[in-house]
C-alpha positions in Angstrom: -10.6 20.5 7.7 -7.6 18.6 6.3 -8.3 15.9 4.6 -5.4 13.0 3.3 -6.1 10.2 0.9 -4.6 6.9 2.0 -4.2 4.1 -0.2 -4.1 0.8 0.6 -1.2 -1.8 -0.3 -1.1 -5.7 -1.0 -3.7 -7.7 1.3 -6.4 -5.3 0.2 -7.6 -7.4 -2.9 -10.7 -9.3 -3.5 -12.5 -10.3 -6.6 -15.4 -8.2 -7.2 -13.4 -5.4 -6.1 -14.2 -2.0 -8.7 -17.1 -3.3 -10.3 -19.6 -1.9 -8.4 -18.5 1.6 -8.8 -17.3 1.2 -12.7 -20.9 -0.1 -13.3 -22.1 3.3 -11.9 -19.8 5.8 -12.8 -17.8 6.8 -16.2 -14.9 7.7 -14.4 -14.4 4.8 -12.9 -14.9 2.5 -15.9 -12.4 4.9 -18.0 -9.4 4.1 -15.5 -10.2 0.2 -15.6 -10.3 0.5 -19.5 -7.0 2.4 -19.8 -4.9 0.0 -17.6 -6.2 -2.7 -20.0 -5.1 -0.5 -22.7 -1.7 0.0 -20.8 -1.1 -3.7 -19.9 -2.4 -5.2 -22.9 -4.8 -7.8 -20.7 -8.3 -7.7 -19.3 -7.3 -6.3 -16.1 -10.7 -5.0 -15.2 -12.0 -8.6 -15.9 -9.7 -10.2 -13.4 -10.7 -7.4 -10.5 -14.5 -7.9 -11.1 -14.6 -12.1 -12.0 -11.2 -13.2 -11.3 -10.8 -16.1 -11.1 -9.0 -15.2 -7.3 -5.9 -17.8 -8.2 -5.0 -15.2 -10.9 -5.7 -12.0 -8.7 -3.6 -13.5 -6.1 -0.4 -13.6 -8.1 1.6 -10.6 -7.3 2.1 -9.3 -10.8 -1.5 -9.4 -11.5 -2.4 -8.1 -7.5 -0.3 -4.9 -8.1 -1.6 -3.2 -10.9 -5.2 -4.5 -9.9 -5.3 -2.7 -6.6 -3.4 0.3 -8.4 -6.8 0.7 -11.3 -9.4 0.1 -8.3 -7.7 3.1 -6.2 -7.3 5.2 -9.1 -10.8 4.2 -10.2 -12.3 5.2 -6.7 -9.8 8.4 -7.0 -11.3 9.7 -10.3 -14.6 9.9 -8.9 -14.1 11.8 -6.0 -12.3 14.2 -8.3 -15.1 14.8 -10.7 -17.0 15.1 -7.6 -15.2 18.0 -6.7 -12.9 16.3 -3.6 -9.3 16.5 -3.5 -6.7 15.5 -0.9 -4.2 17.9 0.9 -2.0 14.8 1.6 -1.5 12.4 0.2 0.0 8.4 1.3 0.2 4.9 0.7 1.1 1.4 2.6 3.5 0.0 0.2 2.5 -0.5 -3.2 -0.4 2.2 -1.9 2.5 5.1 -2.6 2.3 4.9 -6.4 -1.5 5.2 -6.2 -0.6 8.2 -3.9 1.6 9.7 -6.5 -0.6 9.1 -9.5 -3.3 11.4 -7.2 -0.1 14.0 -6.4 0.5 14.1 -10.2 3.9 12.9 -10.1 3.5 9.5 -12.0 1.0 8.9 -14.7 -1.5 6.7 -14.7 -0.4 4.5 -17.3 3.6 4.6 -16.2 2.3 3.8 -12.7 0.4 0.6 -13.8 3.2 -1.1 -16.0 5.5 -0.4 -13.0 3.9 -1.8 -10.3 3.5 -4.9 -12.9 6.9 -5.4 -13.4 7.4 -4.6 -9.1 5.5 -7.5 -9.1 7.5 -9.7 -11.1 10.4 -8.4 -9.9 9.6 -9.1 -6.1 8.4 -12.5 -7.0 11.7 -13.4 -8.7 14.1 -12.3 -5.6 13.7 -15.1 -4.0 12.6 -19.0 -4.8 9.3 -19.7 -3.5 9.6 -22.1 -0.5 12.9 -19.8 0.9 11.4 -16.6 2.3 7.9 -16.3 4.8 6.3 -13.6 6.5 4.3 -13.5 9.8 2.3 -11.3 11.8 2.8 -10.5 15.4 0.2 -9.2 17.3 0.1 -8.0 21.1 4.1 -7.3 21.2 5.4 -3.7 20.7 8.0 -3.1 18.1 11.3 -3.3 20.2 10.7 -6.8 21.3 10.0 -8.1 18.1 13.4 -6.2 16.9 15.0 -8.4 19.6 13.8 -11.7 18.4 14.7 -10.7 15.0 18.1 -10.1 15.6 18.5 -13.3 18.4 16.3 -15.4 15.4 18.6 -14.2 12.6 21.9 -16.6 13.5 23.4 -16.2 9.7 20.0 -15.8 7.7 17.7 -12.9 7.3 14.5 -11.8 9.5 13.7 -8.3 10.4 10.4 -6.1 10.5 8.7 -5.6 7.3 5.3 -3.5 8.0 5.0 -1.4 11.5 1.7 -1.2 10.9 0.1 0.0 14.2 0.6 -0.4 18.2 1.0 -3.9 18.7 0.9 -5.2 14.9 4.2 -5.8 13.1 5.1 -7.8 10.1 8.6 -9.8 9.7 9.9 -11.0 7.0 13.0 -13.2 5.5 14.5 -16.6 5.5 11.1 -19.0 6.1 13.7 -20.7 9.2 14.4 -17.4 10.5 10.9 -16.2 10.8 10.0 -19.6 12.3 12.7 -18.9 15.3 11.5 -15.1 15.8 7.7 -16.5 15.8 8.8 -19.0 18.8 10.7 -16.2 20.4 7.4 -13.7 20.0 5.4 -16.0 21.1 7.7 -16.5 24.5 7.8 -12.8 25.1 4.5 -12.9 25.0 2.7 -12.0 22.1 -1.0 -12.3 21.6 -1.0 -14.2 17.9 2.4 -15.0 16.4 0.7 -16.8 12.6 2.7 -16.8 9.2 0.7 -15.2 6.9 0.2 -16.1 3.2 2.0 -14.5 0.8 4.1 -15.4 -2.4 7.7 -13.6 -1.3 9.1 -12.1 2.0 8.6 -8.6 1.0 9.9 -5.3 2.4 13.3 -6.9 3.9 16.9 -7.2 2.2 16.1 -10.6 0.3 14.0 -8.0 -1.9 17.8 -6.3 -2.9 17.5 -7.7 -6.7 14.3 -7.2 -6.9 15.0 -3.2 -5.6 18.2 -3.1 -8.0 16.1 -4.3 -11.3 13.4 -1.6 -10.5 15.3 1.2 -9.9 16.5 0.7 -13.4 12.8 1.1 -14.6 12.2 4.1 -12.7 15.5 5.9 -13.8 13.4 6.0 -17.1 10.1 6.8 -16.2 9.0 10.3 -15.8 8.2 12.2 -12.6 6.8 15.7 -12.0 6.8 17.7 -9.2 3.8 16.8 -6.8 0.6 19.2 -6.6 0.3 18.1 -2.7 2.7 16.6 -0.1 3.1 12.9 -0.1 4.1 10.8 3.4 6.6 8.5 2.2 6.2 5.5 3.9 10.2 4.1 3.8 11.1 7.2 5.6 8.0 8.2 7.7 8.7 12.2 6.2 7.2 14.5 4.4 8.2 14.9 0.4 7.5 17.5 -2.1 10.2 17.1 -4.6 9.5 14.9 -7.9 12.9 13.5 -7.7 12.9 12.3 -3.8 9.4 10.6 -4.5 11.4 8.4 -7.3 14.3 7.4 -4.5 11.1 6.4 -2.1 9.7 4.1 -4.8 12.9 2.5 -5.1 14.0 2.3 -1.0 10.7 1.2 -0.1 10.7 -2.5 -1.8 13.5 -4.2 0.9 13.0 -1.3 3.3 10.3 -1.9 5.9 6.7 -0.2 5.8 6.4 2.7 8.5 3.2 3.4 8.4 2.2 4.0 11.9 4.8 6.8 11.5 3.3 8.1 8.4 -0.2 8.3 10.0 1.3 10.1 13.0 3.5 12.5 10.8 0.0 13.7 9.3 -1.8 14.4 12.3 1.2 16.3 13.3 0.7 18.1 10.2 -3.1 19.0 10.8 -4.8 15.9 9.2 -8.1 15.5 11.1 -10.0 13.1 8.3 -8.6 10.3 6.4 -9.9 9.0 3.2 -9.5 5.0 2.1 -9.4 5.3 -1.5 -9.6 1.6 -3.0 -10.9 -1.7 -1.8 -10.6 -3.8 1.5 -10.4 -0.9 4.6 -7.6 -2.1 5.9 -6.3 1.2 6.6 -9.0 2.5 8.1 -8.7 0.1 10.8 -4.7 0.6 11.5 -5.5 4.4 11.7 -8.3 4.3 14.0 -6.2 1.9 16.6 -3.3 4.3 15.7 -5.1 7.9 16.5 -8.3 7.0 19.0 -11.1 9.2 17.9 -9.8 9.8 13.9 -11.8 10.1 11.3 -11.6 7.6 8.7 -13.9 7.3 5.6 -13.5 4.2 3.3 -14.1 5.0 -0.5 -14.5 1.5 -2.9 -17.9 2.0 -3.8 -21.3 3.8 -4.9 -22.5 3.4 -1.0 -19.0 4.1 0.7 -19.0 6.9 -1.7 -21.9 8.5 -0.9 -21.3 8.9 2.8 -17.8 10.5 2.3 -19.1 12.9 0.3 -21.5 13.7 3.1 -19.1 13.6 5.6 -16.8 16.1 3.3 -19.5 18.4 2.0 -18.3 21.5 3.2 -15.0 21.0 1.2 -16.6 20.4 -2.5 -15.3 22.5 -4.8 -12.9 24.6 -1.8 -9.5 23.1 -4.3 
């Protein structure tokens, strides 16, 4: 069996999320007390009690989903299950590398809090949108984009799975490529949301100011493969996982081709480390038949490491 660990991106958050599995396991509650340590704020307090208004702000979102993965990481770890691939959707890919080795735990969390800030700050709220098209493959919603665009930005920001896209970019623009969606044919055409068009080229400053950070942050060369998701390709070099962080925040999300690149590869079971299982569902309409286990707490827990018994202590 190959097993990858996925890990999920923005979207995935609730409150409550973590608490169940810090409550049972020291692991767990060791990762949720070293990114308050790292942050100098009771992040753990704002996963398990909130309040949501606060988790929902992007600089608190990012490092929030970041602890819970790497919370639900640890303990399949220390219970003797590791990944021979490893990916993540969007801000999922520093959780991935923090699993590979490559960033620390500690680096990983003050950067995706400053990502956050960052993104936030490209562009005034009220300018940029996102929306969700559902029921219209990916070359038609291209075409709308580019007949919607006139002299403002829209393009496709997460290709999620067959038939579910993301755009993103001026909030006019993704008005005129919802209509146009919509008259192609699309099932549900709905802005979603969300505090900044991410993953298209309004996000440049925000991709400029970070890759600053990241020139000065430490990588190492990863213990196992990573997916990128910017490029869709396979990466094993500390130094092309750093240019990935940086691409991937106004480059779109291609994470149907990251889940297709691992099957290719020999993947036959896919574990969702962190909260929501969102990715579980994309994978499953993406590969008919995979297997996908969802890891965020004792009980989810429990029946992955059932379903990966024969692999405990094979790393």
């Amino acid at each position: 069996m190959s097993v990858a660990f996925v890990f999920p991106g923005q979207g995935s958050q609730r409150v409550g999320m973590g608490r169940a599995l810090a409550h049972a396991r020291p692991e767990a509650r060791a990762v949720f007390e070293e990114a308050d340590r790292a942050l100098g704020v009771r992040l753990s307090g704002l996963c398990f009690d909130g309040p949501e208004d606060e988790l929902q702000l992007t600089a608190n979102t990012q490092p929030a989903l970041l602890a819970t993965s790497i919370a639900a990481l640890r303990v399949l770890e220390a219970d003797g299950l590791r990944p021979d691939w490893v990916a993540g959707h969007s801000l999922g890919e520093y959780s991935a590398l923090v699993a590979a080795g490559v960033l620390s735990l500690s680096d990983a969390l003050r950067t995706v809090r400053l990502r956050g800030q960052y993104m936030q700050e490209a562009v005034p709220v009220g300018v940029g949108a996102m929306a969700a098209i559902l029921g219209l493959d990916l070359a038609e919603v291209e075409r709308a984009c580019r007949e919607a665009a006139r002299d403002e930005i829209v393009s496709p920001a997460n290709v999620n799975s067959p038939g579910q896209v993301v755009i993103a970019g001026h909030a006019a623009a993704v008005d005129r490529a919802l209509e146009l969606c919509r008259a192609a044919g699309a099932k549900r055409a709905v802005r979603l949301a969300v505090s900044a068009p991410f993953h298209c080229a309004l996000m440049r400053p925000a991709q400029d100011r970070l890759a600053g950070h990241l020139a000065g942050i430490a990588f190492a060369e990863p213990r196992v493969p990573l997916v990128n998701n910017v490029d869709a390709r396979v990466v094993r070099e500390a130094a092309a996982c750093r240019d990935g962080l940086v691409r991937q925040v106004a480059a779109p999300v291609r994470w149907e081709e990251s889940v297709r690149v691992l099957i290719a590869e020999g993947v036959d079971a896919f574990v969702e480390v962190g909260p929501g299982g969102v990715l579980a569902g994309l994978i499953k309409r993406i590969a008919k038949g995979a297997r996908v286990l969802p890891v965020e707490d004792p009980g989810t827990l429990a029946e992955a490491r059932g379903a990966l018994a024969t692999r405990t202590g094979s790393h």
